[in-house]
C-alpha positions in Angstrom: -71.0 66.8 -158.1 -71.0 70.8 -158.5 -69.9 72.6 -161.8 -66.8 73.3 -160.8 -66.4 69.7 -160.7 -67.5 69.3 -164.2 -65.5 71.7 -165.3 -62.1 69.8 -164.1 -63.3 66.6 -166.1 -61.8 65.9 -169.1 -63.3 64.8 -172.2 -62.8 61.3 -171.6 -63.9 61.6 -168.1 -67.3 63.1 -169.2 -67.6 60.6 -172.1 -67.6 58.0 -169.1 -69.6 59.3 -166.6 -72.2 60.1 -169.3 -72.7 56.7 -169.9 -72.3 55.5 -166.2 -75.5 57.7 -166.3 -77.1 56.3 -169.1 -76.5 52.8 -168.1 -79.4 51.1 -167.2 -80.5 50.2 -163.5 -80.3 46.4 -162.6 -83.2 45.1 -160.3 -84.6 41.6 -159.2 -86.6 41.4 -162.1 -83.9 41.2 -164.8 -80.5 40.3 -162.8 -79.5 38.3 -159.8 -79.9 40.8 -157.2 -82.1 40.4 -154.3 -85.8 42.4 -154.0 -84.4 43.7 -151.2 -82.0 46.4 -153.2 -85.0 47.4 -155.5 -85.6 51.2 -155.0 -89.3 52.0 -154.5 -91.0 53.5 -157.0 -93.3 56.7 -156.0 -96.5 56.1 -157.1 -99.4 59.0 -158.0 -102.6 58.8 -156.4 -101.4 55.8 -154.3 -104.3 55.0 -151.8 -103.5 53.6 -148.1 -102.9 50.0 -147.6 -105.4 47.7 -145.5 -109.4 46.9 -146.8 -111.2 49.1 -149.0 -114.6 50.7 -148.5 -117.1 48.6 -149.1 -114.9 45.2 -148.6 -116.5 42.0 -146.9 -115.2 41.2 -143.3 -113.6 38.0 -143.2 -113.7 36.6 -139.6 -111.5 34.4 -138.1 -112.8 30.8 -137.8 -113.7 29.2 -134.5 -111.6 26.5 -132.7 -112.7 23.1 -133.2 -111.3 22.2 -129.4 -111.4 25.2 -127.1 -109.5 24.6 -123.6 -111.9 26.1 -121.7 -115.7 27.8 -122.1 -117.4 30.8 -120.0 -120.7 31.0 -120.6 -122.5 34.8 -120.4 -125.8 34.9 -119.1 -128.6 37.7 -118.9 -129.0 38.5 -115.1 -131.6 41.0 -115.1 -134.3 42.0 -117.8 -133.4 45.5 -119.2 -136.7 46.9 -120.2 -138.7 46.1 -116.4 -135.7 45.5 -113.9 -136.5 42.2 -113.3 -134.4 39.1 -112.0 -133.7 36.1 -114.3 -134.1 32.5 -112.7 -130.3 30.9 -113.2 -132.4 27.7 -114.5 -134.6 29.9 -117.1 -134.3 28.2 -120.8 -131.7 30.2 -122.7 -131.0 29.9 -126.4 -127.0 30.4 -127.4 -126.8 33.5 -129.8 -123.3 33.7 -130.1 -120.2 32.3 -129.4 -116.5 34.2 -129.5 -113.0 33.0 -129.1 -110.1 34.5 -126.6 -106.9 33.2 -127.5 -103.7 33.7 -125.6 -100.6 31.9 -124.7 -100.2 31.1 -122.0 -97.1 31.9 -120.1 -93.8 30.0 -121.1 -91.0 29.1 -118.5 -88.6 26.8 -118.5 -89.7 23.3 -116.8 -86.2 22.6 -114.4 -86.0 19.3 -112.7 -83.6 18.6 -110.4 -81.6 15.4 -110.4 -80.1 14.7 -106.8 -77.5 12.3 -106.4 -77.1 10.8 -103.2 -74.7 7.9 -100.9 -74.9 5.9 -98.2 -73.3 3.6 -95.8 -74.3 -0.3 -96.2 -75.9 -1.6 -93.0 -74.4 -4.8 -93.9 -70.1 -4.8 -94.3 -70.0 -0.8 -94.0 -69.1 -0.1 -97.4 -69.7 3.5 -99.1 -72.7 3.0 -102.1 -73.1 5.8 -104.9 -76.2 6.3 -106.7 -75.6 6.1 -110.9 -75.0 9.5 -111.7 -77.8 10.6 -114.0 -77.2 11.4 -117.7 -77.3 14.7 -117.0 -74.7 14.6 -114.7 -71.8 14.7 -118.0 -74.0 15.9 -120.5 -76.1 19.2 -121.3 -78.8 20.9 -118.8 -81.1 21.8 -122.0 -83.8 19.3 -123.5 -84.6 18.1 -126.9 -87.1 20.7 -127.4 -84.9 24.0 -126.7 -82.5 21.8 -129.1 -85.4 22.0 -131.5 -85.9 25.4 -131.0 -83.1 27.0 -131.1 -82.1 25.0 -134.7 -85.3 26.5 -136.0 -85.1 30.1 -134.9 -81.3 30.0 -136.4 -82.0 28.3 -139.5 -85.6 28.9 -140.7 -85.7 32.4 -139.1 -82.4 33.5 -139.3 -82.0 34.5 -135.8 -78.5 35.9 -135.0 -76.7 34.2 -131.8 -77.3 37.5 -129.8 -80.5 37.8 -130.9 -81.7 33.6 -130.4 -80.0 34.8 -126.8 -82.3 37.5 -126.3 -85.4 35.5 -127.5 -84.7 32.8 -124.6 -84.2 35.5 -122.3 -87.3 37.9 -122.8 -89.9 35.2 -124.3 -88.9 32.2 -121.8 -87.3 33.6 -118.7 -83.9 31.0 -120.0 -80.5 32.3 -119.5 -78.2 30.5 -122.4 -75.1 31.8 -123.7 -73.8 32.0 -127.6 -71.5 29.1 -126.6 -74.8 26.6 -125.6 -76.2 27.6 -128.7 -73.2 27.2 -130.4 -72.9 23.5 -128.6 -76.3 22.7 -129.2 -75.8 23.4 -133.2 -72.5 21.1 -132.4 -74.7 18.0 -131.1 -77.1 18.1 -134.0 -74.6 17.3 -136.7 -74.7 13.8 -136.3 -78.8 13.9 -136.6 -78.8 16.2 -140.1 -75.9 14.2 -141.2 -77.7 11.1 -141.9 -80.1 12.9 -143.8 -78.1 14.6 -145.6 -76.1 11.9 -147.0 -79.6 10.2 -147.4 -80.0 13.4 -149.7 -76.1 13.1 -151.3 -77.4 9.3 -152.3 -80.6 10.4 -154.3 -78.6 13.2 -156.0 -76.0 10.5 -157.5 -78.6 9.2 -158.8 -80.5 11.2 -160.6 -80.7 11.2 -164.1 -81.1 15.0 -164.1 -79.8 17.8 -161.7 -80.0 21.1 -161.4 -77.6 23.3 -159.7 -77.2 27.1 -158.8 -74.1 29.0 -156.4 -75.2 32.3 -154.5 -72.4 34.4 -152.1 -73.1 34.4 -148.7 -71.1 35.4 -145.7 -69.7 32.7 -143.1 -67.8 34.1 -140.5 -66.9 37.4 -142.1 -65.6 35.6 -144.9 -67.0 36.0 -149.0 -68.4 31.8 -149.5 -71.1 30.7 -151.7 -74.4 28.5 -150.7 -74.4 26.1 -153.7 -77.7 24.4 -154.2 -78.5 21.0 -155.8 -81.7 19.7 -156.9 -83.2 17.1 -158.4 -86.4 15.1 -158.6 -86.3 13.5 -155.2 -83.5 15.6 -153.4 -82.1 19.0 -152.7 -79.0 19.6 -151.0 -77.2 22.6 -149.5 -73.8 23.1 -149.5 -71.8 25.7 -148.3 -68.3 26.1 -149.4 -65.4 28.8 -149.7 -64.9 28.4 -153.2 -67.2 28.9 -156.5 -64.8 26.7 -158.3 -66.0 23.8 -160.3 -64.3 21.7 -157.6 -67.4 21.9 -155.1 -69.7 20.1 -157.7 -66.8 17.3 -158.9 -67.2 17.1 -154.6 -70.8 16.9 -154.3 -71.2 14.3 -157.5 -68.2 11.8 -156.5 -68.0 11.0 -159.8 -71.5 10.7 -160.7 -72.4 11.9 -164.1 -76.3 13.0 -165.1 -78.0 13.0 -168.4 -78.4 16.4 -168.1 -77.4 18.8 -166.2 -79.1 22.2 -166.0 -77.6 25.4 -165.0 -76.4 29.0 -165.8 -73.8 29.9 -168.3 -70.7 30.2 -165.6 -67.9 28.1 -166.6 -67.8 26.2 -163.3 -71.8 24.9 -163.8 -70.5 23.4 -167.4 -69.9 19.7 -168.4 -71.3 17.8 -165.4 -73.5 15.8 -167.5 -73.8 14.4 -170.6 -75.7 17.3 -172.3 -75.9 20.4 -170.7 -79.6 22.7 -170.2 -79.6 26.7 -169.5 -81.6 27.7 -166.7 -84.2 29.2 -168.8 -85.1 31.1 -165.8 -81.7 33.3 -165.7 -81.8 33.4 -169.7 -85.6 35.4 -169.4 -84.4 37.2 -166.6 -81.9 38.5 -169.4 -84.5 39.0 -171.6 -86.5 40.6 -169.4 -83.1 43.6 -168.8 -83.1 43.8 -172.4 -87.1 44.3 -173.4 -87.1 46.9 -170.4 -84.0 49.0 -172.2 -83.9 47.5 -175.5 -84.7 49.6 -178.9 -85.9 47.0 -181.2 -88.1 44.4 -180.4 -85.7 40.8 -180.8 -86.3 41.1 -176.3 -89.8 41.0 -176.7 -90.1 38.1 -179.5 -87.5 36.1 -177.2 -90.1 36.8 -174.0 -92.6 35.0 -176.0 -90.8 32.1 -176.9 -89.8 31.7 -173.2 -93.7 32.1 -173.0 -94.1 29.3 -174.8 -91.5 27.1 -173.9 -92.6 27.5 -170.1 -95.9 26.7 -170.9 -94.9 23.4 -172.7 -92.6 22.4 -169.4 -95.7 23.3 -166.9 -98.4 21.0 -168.7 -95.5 18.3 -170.4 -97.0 15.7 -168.0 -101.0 15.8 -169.5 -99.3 15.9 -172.9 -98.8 12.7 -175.5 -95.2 11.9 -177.0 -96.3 12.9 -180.2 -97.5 16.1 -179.0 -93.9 17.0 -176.9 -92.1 16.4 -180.2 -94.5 18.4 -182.0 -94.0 21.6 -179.8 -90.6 21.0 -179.5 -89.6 20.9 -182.8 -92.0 24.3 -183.6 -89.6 26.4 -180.6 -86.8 25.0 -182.0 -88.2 26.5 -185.4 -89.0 29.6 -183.9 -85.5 30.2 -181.8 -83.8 29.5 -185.7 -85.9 32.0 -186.8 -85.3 34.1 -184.0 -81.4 34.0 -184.1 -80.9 34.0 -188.3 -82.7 37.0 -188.2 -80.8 38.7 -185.5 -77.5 37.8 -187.0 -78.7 38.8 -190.6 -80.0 42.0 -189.3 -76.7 43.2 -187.4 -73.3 42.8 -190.1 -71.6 43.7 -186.7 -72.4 40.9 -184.9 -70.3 38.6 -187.8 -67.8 40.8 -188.0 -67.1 40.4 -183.9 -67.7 37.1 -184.1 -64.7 36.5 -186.8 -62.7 38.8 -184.8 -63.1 36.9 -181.0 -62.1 33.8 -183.2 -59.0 35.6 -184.5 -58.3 36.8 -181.0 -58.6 33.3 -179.7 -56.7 31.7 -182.3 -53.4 35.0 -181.5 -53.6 34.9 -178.0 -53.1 30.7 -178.1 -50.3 31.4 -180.7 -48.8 33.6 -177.8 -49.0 31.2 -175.2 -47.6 28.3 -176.5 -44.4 30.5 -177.9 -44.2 31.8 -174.2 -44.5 28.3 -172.7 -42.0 27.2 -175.3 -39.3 30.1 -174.2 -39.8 29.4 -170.4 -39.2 25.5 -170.8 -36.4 26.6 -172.9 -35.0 28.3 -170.3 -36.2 25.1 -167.0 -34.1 23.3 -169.2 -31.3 24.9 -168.6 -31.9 26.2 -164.8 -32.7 23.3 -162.5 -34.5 25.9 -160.0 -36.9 26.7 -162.7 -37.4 22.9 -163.8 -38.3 22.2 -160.2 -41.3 24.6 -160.4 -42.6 23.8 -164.1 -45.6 21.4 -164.2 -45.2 18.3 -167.0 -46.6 19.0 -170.3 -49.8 17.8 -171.1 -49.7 15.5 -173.9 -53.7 16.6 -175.0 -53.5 19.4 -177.8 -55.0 22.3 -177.1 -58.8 22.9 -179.2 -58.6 25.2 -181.8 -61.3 27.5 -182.5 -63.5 27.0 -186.0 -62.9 30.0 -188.3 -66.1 31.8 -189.4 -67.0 31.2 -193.1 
């Protein structure tokens, strides 16, 4: 943007792109977006990448069962000229491995069908038509393959194409992969409802929704875990209606998540990701002005601490620790609140907010069924009134 440019702003405009500016960069480290969008950071003095001077040599270790040995003899001696005898004693000095693949092509046998006549009444016999015959040319293995070049290495079709073509010599179009995806359903399916089964289950389940794109379309890859289980589920939607789905009416004892509204009361008590709630913390110590971010980074210190080593730990001892973080987090929030008026003050005033805007809502539902009553074309489209009242928010003392 030139002066000019500037100059044309108004003061509102400037106010805002002042603090666009001054708005603090997001990375991996305290948001959810990937490494890969993480600008490199210049460093001074950077030295080259690789060993340093002075650094040990690590050599690769030798093959327990090498396919095939050639053995290097001395044929002449290099100090008189003379000949060495192929049956002289020789001591092995050294040995060294070659590796290589070796070259890959497909293996094609051909199945041929054939008839006759019978010598004895004439009649024309068939041979059984091999399995082959009404199914697909391509073996288990280039099933196998393919599946794990397109899902572990996220191969694209053209590219999986190109990889049959140049690495194996194998001509197979995006619509046999596509058909050999097709025929493995049936095989991950059992597994996966093998997976569903543990996961309605468990007693506690975690669960996390990320976008992704399937064919050109905004989705989400959802992902549930528990003890014994994880499953992945692609879906469309980010709606709470992909983990009623996935649950069938299963309920945990706790259910552990981030704060967005379609993660919340699936179980019977609810756990924040204490992951996403440090990433938070970690936004706020990194552009923060007091130090609340940095006391909250040792808590989460602590409490991770406590989960990593909770198994070598007596009953006595949990509770113990658990009841000092819970101390600690009291402390932690009392004193935030005490030390920021403003923070009561918005608080009483979301409540009020609340409390108006519900006050709106039911006088504008009241006015439209007011008026379905009258017009049967509006009645038509009006959804029966729920007979549950509506919470009301707690008013700040």
């Amino acid at each position: 943007m030139e002066r000019t440019d500037l100059q044309r702003l108004s003061k509102d405009e400037l106010i805002e792109l002042v603090i666009q500016l001054q708005r603090p960069d997001k990375t991996s480290r305290n948001s959810s977006k990937p490494p890969s969008t993480d600008k490199k950071e210049k460093r001074e003095n950077s030295r080259p990448g690789g060993a340093k001077p002075g650094h040990e040599p690590h050599n690769r270790r030798l093959a327990d069962n090498p396919d095939d040995f050639r053995d290097h003899r001395p044929t002449h001696c290099e100090l008189c000229g003379g000949s060495v005898s192929p049956d002289a004693d020789m001591e092995l000095i050294g040995e060294y491995d070659e590796i290589e693949i070796p070259p890959v092509k497909p293996y094609v046998v051909r199945h041929r069908r054939f008839a006759c006549r019978c010598a004895h009444c004439g009649a024309g016999i068939k041979a059984p038509a091999p399995a082959v015959a009404t199914a697909t040319p391509f073996g288990p293995r280039i099933h196998a393959l393919a599946i794990y070049l397109k899902g572990f290495q996220a191969l694209s079709y053209e590219r999986l194409r190109f990889m049959f073509r140049d690495a194996f010599g194998l001509i197979v179009s995006e619509g046999a992969l596509m058909n050999m995806f097709i025929r493995s359903h049936a095989g991950f399916k059992i597994e996966a409802d093998k997976a569903k089964a543990v996961l309605r289950e468990a007693r506690v389940v975690a669960s996390d929704e990320t976008g992704v794109r399937i064919e050109g379309t905004n989705s989400y890859h959802w992902v549930f875990h528990c003890k014994d289980a994880v499953v992945h589920q692609p879906d469309y939607s980010r709606a709470a209606r992909v983990v009623e789905e996935m649950m069938n009416g299963h309920t945990p004892n706790v259910w552990i998540s981030d704060r967005y509204s379609a993660q919340q009361k699936h179980g019977a008590a609810h756990q924040t990701c204490l992951a996403h709630l440090a990433r938070d913390t970690a936004f706020a110590l990194e552009h923060g002005s007091d130090d609340v971010p940095l006391r909250f980074k040792l808590w989460f210190g602590k409490a991770f601490d406590l989960a990593r080593d909770i198994a070598s730990f007596a009953a006595s001892t949990i509770a113990s620790k658990k009841r000092a973080l819970e101390q600690q987090l009291a402390d932690i929030l009392e004193e935030l609140v005490a030390g920021h008026a403003t923070l009561e003050v918005i608080a009483k005033a979301l409540l009020s907010l609340h409390a108006a805007l519900l006050r709106e809502f039911d006088m504008f539902e009241k006015r439209v069924r007011a008026i379905a009553r009258q017009d049967k074309r509006v009645r038509l489209i009006m959804p029966a009134r729920a007979t549950t009242k509506r919470r009301r928010p707690t008013p700040v003392s």
